[in-house]
N, C-alpha and C positions, 0 to 999 in steps of 0.2 A: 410583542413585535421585536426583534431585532433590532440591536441598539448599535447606532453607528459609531463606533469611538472617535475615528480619524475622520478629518477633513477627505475624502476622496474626491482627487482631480480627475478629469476625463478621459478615460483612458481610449488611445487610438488603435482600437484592436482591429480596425479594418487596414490599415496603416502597416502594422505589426506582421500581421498574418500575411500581407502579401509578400513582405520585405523576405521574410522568415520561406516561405511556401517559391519564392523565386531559387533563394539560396539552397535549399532541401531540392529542389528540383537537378540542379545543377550539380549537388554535392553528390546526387545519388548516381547520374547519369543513365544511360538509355539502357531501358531491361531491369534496372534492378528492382522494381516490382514487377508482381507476377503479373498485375491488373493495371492498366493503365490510368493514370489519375490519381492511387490510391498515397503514390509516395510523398505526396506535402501535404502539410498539415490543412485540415477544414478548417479549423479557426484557432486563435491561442488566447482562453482565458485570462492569463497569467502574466505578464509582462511587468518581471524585477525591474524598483527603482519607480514604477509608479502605483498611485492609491493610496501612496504615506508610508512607501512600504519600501526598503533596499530591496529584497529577493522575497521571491515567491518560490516554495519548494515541498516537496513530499505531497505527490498527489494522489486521489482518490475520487471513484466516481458510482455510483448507482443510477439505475434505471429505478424510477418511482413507479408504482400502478397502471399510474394514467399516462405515463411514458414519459416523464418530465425525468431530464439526466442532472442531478446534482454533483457540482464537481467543488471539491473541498482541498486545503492547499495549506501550509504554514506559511502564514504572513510576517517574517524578518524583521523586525523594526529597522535596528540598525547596520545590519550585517549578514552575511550569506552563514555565517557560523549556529551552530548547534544550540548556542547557549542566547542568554538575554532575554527581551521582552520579542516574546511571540504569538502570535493569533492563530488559532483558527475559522478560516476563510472559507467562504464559498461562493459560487455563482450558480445561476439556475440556466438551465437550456430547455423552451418548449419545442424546438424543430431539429433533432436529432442531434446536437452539439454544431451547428452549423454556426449558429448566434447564439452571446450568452447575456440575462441578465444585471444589473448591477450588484455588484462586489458586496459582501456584511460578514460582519462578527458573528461566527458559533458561538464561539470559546473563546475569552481574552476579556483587558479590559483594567489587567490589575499590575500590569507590569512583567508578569511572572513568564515561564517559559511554558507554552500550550503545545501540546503537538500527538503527532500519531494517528491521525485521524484512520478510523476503523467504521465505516455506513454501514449498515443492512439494511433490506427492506423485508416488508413480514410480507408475504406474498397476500396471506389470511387478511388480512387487516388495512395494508398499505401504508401502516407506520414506518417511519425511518427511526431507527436505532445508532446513537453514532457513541462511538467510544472511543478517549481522547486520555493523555496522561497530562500530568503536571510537575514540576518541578519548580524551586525558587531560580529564580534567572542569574543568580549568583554564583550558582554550584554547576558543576559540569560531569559528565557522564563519570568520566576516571576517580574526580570525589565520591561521587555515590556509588561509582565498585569498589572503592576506597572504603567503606562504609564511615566517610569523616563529614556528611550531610547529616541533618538533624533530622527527625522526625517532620517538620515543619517542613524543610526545604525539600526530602528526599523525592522518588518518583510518588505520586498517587493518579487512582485513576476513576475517570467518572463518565458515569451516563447520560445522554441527553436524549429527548425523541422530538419530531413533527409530526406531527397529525396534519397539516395543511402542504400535503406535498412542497415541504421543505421551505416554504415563506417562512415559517416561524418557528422557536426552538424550546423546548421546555430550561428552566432551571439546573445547570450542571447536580446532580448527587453524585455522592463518591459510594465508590462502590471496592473501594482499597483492599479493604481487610477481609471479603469476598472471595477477592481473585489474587492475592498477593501473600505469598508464604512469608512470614514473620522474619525466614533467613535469607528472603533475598532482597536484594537492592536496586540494581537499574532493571526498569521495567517499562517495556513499548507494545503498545497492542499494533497489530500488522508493521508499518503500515500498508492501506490499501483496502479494496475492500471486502466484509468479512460476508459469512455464509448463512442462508437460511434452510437448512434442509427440505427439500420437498416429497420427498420418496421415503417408504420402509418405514422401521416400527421409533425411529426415530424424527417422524415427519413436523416440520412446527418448531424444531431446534433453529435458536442463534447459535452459531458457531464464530468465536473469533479468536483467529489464529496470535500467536504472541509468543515474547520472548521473554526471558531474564537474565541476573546474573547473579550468584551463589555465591557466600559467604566462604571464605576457605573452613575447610574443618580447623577444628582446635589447636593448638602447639603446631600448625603449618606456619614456613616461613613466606608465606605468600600475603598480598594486600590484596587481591581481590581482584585487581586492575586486569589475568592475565587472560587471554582470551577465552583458553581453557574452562574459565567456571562460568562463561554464555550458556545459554539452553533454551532451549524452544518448549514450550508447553500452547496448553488452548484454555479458553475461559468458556461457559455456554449458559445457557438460559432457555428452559423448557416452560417460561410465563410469558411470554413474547416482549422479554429485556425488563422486568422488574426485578426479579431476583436472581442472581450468579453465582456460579460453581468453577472452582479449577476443573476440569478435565484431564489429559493426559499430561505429564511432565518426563520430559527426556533433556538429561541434564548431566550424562557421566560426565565429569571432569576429566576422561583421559587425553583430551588436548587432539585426538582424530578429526571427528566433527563436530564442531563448535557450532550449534544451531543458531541463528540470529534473526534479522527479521523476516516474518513470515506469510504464508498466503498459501491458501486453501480454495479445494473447489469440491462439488459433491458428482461423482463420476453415474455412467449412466445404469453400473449394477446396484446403486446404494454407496457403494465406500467412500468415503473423504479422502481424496488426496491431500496429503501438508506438501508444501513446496517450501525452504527457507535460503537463506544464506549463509557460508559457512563462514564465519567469521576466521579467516588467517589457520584452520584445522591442518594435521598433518596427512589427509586422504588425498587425494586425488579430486584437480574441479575445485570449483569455488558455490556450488550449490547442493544442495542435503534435500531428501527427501521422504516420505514415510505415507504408510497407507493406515485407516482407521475402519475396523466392520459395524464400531459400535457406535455411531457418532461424534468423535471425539472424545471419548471418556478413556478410553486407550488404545494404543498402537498395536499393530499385530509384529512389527518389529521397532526399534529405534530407528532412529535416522541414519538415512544409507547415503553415503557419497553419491552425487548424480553427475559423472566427469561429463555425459553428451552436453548438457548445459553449459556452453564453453562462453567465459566471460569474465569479467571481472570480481573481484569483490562489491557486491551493490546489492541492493532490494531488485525485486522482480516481481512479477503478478501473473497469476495462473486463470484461468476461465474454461468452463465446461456450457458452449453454447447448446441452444436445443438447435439440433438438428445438423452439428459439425464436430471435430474434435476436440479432444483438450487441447488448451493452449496455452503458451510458455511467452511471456514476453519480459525482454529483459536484451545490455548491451551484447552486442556480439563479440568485441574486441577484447580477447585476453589480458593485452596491456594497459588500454583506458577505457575511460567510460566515453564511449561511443558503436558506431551502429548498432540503433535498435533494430531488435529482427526480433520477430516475430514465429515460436517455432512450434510444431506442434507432434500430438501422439495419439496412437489409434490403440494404445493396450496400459492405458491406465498409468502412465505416467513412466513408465519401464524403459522405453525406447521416445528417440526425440528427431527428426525432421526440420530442419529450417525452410520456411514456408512461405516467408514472405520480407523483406528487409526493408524497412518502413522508410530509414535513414542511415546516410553513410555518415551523418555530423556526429559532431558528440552529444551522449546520451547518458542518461544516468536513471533516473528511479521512475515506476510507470504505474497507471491502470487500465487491467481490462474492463469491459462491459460489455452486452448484448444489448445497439438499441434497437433493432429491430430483428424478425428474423432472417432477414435478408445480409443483416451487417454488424459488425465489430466494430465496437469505439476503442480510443485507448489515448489516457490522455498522461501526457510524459513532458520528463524535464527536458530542456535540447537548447543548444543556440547555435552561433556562429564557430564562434573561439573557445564556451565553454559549458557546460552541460545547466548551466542555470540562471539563463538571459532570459527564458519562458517559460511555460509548460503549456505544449502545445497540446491540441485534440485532431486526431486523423481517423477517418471514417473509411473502411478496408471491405469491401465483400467477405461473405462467408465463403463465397466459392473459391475465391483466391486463395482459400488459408487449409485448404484440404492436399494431405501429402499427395504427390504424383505416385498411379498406381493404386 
């Protein structure tokens, strides 16, 4: 069973949601969805500062089998910051992400810093697959590209599964030395969430999207730290999540596009779209992206600048619903993290459309899901004043989210 660390107080998510769903109303103003209704949030799992928890952030979400939406979160202890003692979190939703479950520990427990959450589900099976990294809560991202982390503290990363649509969680295994090259150091699977192929001679693949960071070569006057040696690669698992393989790795150091964190969808000829972040690169845009024939195992080119993605430096999340487009969600505003928008593509990731603009507030890191076929979840950071007072869940028509024309 799920082991409750912290005391969790009651949280007032009917309370939260309207306060939050008045202001999103208001922020957005008349027209700015395509579909009336869709622009405030359905409900907000999430709500930083309570549960025992300063901030709740980095979310993630799945559709289970039986339709149950698990929505997964890093639980802050003391502070909105990267580092320290971190959980991961989750809630369950049996009625579309309308209403959510009571709050528990995946991952945590020890102090240390939990995060990255990466879900799949096996379509075969109905297993959840979740992939999570760890680090010592001492050490911070720029130490461990620093390569001045121990073996103990540096990033490692491990598997967990539910067999009981998400009530209960197996035993973390590491799965490290698996999926982590020897020379590299900082290491984040997604986040968000990752891929189960169902099509083509690759059908029955995990797929999880991910990033690193590379070692300078030898007699370089470099520490590690410089954006430049970021790269995006993918891990996969052809047993349905027992044993793991690197996949493709794209990693030039020429400082153009600095791949960072990542999200994948499986398009409806067979190919994987990768979607990532460009970590500060010298292209054009602040998002990279790359197509895959063979499931992940390699690229048919590296990562190409994607300028239509106009936005900030931030995570984003990609989805291939059945029976609507790809789609891109992620901030709209070049200068901060704010309006989510929601944007989409009818040829494979190539060309991009904004389709639907969720919210004008500030906005920062998201996921998509399919909960049914009629509709799109996506449950994202947002507040008033600053992108991580909540993470909200907002329920969008599929019809709404189809380019005009």
């Amino acid at each position: 069973m799920p082991v409750h660390r912290r005391h969790f107080a009651a949280l007032p998510l009917a309370a939260a949601g309207a306060a939050l769903t008045a202001r999103t109303a208001h922020a957005a103003g008349p027209g700015r969805g395509r579909e009336e209704g869709t622009v405030a949030p359905s409900s907000v799992p999430f709500v930083s500062g309570t549960e025992g928890y300063d901030t709740f952030r980095i979310p993630a979400v799945v559709r289970t089998r039986r339709g149950t939406l698990v929505a997964f979160a890093e639980g802050r202890a003391a502070s909105g910051g990267d580092t320290g003692e971190i959980d991961v979190v989750a809630r369950r939703s049996t009625d579309g992400g309308r209403t959510w479950g009571p709050l528990y520990v995946v991952k945590g427990g020890d102090g240390d810093t939990h995060g990255n959450p990466a879900p799949v589900v096996d379509p075969r099976t109905g297993r959840i697959t979740l992939l999570t990294c760890r680090n010592a809560a001492a050490v911070t991202e720029r130490q461990i590209m620093a390569g001045e982390a121990t073996a103990e503290q540096t990033r490692r990363v491990f598997v967990q599964h539910s067999d009981d649509d998400g009530r209960t969680w197996s035993a973390p295994a590491e799965i490290t030395a698996d999926v982590k090259r020897p020379d590299w150091r900082w290491y984040a699977t997604g986040p968000g969430h990752a891929l189960a192929l169902t099509a083509g001679p690759y059908r029955g693949r995990l797929v999880v999207p991910a990033n690193h960071s590379a070692a300078p070569p030898p007699g370089s006057p470099d520490t590690g730290t410089e954006a430049r040696y970021y790269g995006g690669h993918c891990c996969y698992s052809d047993d349905g999540g027992r044993t793991w393989r690197i996949g493709f790795v794209d990693g030039t150091p020429d400082g153009e596009v600095n791949a960072n964190e990542s999200t994948a969808a499986q398009l409806p000829d067979g190919r994987v779209y990768f979607n990532a972040r460009d970590q500060n690169g010298t292209a054009e845009g602040t998002r990279c992206d790359a197509h895959s024939t063979d499931g992940g195992r390699t690229l048919t080119g590296p990562y190409r600048p994607q300028p239509a993605l106009v936005g900030p430096v931030v995570q984003g999340s990609v989805l291939q619903p059945a029976g609507g487009p790809l789609l891109y969600a992620g901030p709209a505003d070049p200068a901060a993290r704010a309006r989510m928008t929601i944007r989409a593509s009818t040829d494979g990731g190539v060309h991009w459309t904004a389709v639907h603009e969720v919210s004008a507030l500030p906005a920062a890191y998201s996921d998509l899901v399919q909960v049914d076929r009629h509709t799109v979840g996506l449950l994202y950071e947002t507040g008033e004043a600053r992108p991580y007072e909540t993470i909200g869940f907002v329920r969008v028509p599929l019809r709404a989210l189809r380019p005009a024309g």
